[in-house]
N, C-alpha and C positions, 0 to 999 in steps of 0.2 A: 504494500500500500504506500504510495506517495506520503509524504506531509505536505501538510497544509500551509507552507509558507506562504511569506507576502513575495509576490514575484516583482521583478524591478526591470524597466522597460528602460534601458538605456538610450543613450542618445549622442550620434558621432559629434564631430562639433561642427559638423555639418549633415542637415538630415537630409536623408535619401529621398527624393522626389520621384513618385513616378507618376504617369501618365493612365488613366481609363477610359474608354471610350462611353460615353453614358450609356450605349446600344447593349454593351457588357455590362455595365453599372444596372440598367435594370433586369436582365436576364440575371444575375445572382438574386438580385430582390426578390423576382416572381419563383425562381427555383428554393429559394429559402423559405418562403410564404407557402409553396405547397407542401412542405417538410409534415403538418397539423401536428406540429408540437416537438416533431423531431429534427432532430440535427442531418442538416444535408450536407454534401460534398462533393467536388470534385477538380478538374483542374481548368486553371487558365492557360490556354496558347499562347505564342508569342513567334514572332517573323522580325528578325534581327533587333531583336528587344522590344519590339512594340506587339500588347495584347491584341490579341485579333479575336476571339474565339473561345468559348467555354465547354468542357466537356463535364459534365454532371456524371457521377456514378454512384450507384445505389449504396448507402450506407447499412452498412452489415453487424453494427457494434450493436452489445446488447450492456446496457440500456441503448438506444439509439435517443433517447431524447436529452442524454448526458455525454456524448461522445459520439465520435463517427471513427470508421473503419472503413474503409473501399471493398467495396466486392473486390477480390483479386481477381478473375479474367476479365469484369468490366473496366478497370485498372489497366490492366494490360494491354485490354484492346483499345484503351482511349491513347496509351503513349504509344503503341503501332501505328494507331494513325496519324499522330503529330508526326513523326518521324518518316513516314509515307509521306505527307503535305509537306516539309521539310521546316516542321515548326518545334520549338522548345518549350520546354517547362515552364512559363513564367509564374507561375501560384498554385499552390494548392489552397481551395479556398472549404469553408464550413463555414457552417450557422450555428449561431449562440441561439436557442429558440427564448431563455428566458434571462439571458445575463449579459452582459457588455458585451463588447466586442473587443476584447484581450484577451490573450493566448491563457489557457490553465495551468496549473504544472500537470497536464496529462499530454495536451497539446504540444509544450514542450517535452518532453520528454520523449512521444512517440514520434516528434516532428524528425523526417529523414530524409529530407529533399534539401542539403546546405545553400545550392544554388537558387533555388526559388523563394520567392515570397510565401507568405503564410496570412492570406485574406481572410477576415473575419466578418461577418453578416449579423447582425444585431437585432432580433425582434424582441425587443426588452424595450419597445420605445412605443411615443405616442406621438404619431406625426412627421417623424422626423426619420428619414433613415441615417443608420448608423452602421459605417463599413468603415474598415481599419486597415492596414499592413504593416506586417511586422517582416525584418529580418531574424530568423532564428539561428544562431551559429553559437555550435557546443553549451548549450544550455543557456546561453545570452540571448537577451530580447531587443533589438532597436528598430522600435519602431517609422513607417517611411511614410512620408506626407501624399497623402493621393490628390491629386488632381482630376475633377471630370472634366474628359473634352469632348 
């Protein structure tokens, strides 16, 4: 079992900026929204660093409305096909269904993509969406400024 620590989201002295296309920006929204109370998942593409593209895959963790887990061959088949279209990792992205949008110590812990982002989907809100990215590297968190374009 994890402990319950307080987690601490660093910050380079220069924060990482990245770019979302709002067309992405709601396809997580509407994919997090039909979660009905579970945590959804899957990855963001990218074409020489810019996201193009979301691939959702079915969340298999038990509790699912506490964590997410990738089916492994829809996992699979979603990075075949980036690498088929000659596209990259850029996020793996979940939904918080009831709590902010920062990483857990579970999140951390299981996070195992060093190169990609770690996009967070927040329905803990009234009104307002709330998405996040963090860098996660060896148990460090620094989180990266998103911009919608």
């Amino acid at each position: 079992m994890l402990a319950q620590n307080k987690i601490t989201v660093m910050t380079h002295n220069k924060t990482e900026q990245i770019s979302l296309p709002r067309t992405l920006i709601n396809q997580l929204l509407t994919h997090a929204q039909s979660g009905n109370g579970d945590e959804v998942c899957g990855f963001i593409a990218s074409v020489s660093g810019e996201p193009i593209k979301t691939y959702p895959v079915p969340n298999i963790a038990t509790p699912a409305n506490k964590r997410f887990e990738m089916e492994p061959s829809a996992q699979i088949d979603a990075i075949k096909i980036m690498r088929e279209q000659d596209e990259e990792i850029f996020a793996i992205y979940h939904s918080h269904p009831t709590s902010a949008a920062a990483p857990s110590q579970t999140d951390i812990a299981e996070f195992n993509y060093p190169g990609a982002l770690c996009v967070i989907i927040s329905l803990n809100i009234q009104g307002v969406l709330e998405i996040r990215a963090y860098r996660i590297i060896k148990n460090q968190v620094f989180e990266a400024s998103i911009e919608a374009t």
